[in-house]
N, C-alpha and C positions, 0 to 999 in steps of 0.2 A: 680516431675516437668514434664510439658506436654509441646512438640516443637511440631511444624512442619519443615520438612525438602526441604527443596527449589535445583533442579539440581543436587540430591546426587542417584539418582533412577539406576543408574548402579554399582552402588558400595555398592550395602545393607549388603555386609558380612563384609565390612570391618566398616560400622556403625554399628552394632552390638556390636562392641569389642570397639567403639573411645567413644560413652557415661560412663558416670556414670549409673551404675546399679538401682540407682531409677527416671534415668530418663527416659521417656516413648513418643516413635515416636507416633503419631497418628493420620499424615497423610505428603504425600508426597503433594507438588506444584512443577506444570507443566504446560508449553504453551502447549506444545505438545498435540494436539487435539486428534491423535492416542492413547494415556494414558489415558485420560477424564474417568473417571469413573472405571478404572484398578484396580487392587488389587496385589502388588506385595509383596509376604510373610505377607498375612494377614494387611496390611497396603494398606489405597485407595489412589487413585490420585488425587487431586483435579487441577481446575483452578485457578489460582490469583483472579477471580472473585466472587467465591464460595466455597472456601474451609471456615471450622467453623473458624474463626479467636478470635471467644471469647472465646474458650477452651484451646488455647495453652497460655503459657508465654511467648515463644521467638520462630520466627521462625529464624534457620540456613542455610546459602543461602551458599551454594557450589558454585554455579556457577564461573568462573576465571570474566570476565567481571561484576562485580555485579553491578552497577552502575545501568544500566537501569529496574533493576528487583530493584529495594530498589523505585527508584522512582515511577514504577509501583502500588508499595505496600502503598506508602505512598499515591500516589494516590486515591487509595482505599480503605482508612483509617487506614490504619496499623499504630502505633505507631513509630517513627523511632526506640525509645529507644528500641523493643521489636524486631528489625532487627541487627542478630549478622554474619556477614562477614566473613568467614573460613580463606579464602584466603586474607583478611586484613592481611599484617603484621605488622601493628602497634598492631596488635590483639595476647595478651599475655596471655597465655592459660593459666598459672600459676594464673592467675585472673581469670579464670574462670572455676573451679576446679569443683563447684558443679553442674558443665554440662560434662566437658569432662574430658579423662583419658591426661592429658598433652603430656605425652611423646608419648602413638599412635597419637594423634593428629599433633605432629611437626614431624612426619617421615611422615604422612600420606597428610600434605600441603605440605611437598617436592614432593611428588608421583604427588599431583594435578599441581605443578608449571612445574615436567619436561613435565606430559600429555601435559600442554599447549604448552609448548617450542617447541613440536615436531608435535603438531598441527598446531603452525603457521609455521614450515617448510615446513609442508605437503601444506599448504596454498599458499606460495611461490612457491614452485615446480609446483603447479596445476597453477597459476598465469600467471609461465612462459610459462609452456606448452599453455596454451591460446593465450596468446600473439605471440607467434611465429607464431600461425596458424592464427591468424587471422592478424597476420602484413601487409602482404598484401596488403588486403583490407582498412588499414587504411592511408596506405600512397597511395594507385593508387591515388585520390583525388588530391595528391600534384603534380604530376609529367602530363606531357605533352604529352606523348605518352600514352593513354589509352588503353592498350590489357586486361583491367579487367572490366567489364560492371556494375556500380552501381545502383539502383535504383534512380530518378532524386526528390530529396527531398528539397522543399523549404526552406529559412530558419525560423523561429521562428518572425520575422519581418517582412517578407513577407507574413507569412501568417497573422498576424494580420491586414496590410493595407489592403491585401484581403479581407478579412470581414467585416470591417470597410467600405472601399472604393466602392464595391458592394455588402455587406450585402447579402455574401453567406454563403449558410451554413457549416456545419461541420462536418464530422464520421472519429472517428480516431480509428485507429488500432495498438495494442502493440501485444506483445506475446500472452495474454491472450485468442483474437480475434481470432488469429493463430490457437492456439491449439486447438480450439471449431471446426474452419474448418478443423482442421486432425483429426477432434474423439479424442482428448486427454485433456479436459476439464482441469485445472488446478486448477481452485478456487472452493471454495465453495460457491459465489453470485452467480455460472449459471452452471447447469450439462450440457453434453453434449446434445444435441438439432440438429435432424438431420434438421427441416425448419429453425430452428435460422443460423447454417452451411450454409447450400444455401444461401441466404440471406446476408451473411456476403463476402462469396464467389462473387456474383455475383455484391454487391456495391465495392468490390475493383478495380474492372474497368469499371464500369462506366463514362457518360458523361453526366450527368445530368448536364443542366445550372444552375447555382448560386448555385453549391453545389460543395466542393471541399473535399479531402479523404485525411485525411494525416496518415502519418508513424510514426512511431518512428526510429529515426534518427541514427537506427544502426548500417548499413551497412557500414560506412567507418571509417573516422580517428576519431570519438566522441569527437570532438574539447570542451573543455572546462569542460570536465566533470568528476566529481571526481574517482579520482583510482577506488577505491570500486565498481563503477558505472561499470566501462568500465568491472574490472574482471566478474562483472556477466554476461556483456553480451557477454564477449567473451567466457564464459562460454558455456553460451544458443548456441552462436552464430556458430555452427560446421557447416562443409564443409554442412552434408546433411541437417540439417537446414535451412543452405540459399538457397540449391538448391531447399527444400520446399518451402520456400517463394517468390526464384525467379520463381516457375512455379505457382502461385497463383496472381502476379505481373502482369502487362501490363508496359513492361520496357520501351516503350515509353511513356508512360506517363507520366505527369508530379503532380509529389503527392506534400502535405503541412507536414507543419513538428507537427506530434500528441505532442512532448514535450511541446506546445503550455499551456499544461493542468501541466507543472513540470518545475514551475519558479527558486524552492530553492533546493529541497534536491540531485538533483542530481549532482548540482554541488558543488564547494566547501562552507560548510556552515558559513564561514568566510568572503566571498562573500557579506557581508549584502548590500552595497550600488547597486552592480549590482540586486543583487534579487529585493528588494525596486525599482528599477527603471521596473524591468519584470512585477510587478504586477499593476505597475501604467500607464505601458503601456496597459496593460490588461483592465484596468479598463475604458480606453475611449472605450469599445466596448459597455457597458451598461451604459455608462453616458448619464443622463437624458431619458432613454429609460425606459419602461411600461413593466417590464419584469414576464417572465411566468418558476415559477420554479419545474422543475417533475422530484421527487429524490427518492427515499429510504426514508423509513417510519425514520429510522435513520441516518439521512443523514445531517441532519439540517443545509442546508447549511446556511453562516452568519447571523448565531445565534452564536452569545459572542464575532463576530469580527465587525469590519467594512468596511470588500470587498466589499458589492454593496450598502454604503451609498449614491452611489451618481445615484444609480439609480432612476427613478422619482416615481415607484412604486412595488411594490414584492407581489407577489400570486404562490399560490403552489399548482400541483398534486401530491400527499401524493402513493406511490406504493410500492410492495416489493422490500426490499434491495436485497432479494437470488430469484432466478432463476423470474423474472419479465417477461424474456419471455411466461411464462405458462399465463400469461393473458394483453399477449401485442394489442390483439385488443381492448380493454376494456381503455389501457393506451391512441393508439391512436386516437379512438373517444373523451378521455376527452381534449386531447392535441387541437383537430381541433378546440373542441368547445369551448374551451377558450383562445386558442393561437391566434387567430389572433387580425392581426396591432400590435403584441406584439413579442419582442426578449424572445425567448425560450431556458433555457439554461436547458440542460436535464445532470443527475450523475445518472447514471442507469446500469453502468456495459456496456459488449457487447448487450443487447436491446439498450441503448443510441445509438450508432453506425447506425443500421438498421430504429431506429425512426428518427435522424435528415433527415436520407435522404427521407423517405417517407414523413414528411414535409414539406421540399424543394421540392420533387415534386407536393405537393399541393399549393405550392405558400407562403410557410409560411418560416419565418427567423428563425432555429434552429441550436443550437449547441451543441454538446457532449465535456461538460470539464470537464469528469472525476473527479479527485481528485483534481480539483483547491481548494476548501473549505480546505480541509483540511492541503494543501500544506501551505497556507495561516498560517494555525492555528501553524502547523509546522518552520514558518519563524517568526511569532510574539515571538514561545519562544526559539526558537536561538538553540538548543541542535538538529539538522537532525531530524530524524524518531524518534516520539516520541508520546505518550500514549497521547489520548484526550477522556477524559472519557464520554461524552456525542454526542459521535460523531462515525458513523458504519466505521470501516476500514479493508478492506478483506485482505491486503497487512500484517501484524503484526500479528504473533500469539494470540489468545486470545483477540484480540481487538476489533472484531465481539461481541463479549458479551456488551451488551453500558448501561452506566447508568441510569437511568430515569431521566429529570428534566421536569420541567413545566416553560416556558417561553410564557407570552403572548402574545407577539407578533407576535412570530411562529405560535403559535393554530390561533389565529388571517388572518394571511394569508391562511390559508391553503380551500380552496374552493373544491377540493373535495379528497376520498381516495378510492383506487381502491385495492381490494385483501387483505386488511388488518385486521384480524380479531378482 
């Protein structure tokens, strides 16, 4: 019998001994980008997206959370029948005898449930420690006597009639932006870039007319947004952190709020009638407008949804999804020459950022909303952060690797492509 083995890659001595003797590992799956092509004890690593799936019988998913890795796989075409759950305990290893040695097997799932137990400890304690430090800040906002200076962040509604109402433009700025101007590049859509840095640096305080910068709305009490949300960014969010951010700020200024571009997943995904109401707020900014879309070669933005049905028309600059800055004058000469009289709605990473506003200094209506597409695609199937197989997402392990499809419509609009081989 031939498996593969799914989240079990730290624990290879103890797989050894949990199979049956003629059954035979013959490849480990991993998100884990650092793994990608590893060989650990003569055994390789593969992606969910590429590992041989026709040579095993059954892949075994270690992982405690398996849920989003099953659906992944089914994704992907894996059989479900041929996805076996460790840590299921409905899962009775006495049935399944011509895979594993039973009895290692049921001391070796208690080993995996106390790991967890004591990993969601470790989770809470780091949780708390966040919290405490960053408290603060979360409550200055509520209290009347201000001795803690926040950044001055619009709300989410305000910045919409903004745009709407004087059809200013847009460059929004998260961590990712951040980290590019300290040299510490985070993602793999854009390496560090010392003109992209300037650049980024110098549109965060700006005065350009009919262009407006917004934040992500970190700095204070993160009103409405789910647990998990807040721990990370209180995470992120350390004393010297903010004092990065705040010396990169013009604290008298008055910013918009970048969540503009994260209607669902950061808040509670139970939420559904608020979300539905965020995105159709959204949606009168390109109702009935002539809109100009420049994304990522895999970016396909609404393709399989209907977010800008009610636009009056859709054209697309087709560019790369990774490091787009290495041929951003090439992006904005095709943008001048087909964006005007047209709303420009650019998903390009931090270049999105540094284009909307060279735009709007030329007089043109542009905006940077990010991962609206996909947040979209993530609210139609109800389950938060979750696998869209024809679609690029930097954010999710492994989710950068994108399906192929052929939709005509999409090839249809697309008028020109820049840097894609």
């Amino acid at each position: 019998m031939r498996i593969a083995v799914s989240g079990g890659t730290k624990n290879i001595k103890i797989l050894k001994t949990l199979f049956k003797e003629d059954v035979e590992i013959t490849c480990f799956i991993d998100n884990n980008p650092e793994l990608a092509g590893a060989v650990i004890e003569d055994i390789k690593v593969y992606s969910p997206y590429d590992f041989p799936v026709d040579t095993v019988d059954y892949i075994i998913v270690f992982i405690y959370d398996y849920e989003k890795i099953n659906q992944e796989l089914v994704d992907l075409g894996v059989n479900k029948r041929c996805i076996i759950n460790f840590n299921d305990e409905r899962l009775d290893f006495t049935e399944c005898e011509e895979i594993f040695h039973s009895d290692i097997a049921d001391k070796f799932r208690m080993k995996l449930k106390l790991d967890d137990l004591n990993r969601k400890i470790r989770v809470l304690e780091n949780n708390l420690q966040w919290f405490q430090q960053n408290y603060v800040y979360e409550v200055v906002s509520q209290l009347e006597n201000r001795e803690i200076v926040l950044p001055v962040i619009h709300t989410i509604e305000e910045t919409i009639e903004k745009i709407i109402c004087e059809k200013c433009s847009l460059s929004r700025y998260g961590d990712g932006e951040f980290e590019i101007i300290l040299g510490h590049a985070k993602d793999i859509y854009q390496s560090n870039h010392e003109k992209l840095a300037e650049r980024l640096k110098e549109i965060l305080k700006s005065s350009l007319q009919k262009h407006i910068v917004a934040l992500a709305d970190d700095y204070g009490e993160m009103r409405g947004l789910r647990s998990e949300n807040k721990n990370t960014i209180r995470r992120y969010m350390t004393e010297e952190k903010r004092s990065e951010h705040y010396s990169l700020l013009d604290m008298d200024k008055d910013y918009y709020n970048a969540y503009i571009s994260r209607p669902y997943v950061i808040y509670p995904h139970n939420e559904v009638g608020k979300a539905s109401k965020r995105f159709k707020s959204l949606q009168r900014i390109w109702d009935k407008q002539n809109v100009l879309f420049v994304e990522g070669d895999k970016t396909r933005m609404g393709v399989g949804n209907d977010l800008f049905r009610n636009a009056e028309k859709i054209e697309r600059i087709i560019a790369p999804n990774e490091n787009a800055f290495d041929v951003y004058d090439k992006i904005l000469n095709a943008a001048l020459k087909y964006g005007k009289d047209r709303l420009i709605l650019i998903a390009l990473g931090p270049t999105a950022t540094v284009l909307a506003y060279d735009l709007a200094e030329m007089g043109y209506w542009a905006l940077d909303i990010g991962h609206l597409d996909l947040e979209y695609e993530w609210f139609l199937k109800g389950k938060g952060y979750s696998y869209v197989p024809h679609k690029y997402n930097n954010e999710a392990l492994g989710d950068t690797k994108v399906q192929d499809i052929y939709d005509e419509y999409y090839e249809e609009t697309i008028i020109e492509t820049i840097g894609i081989s």
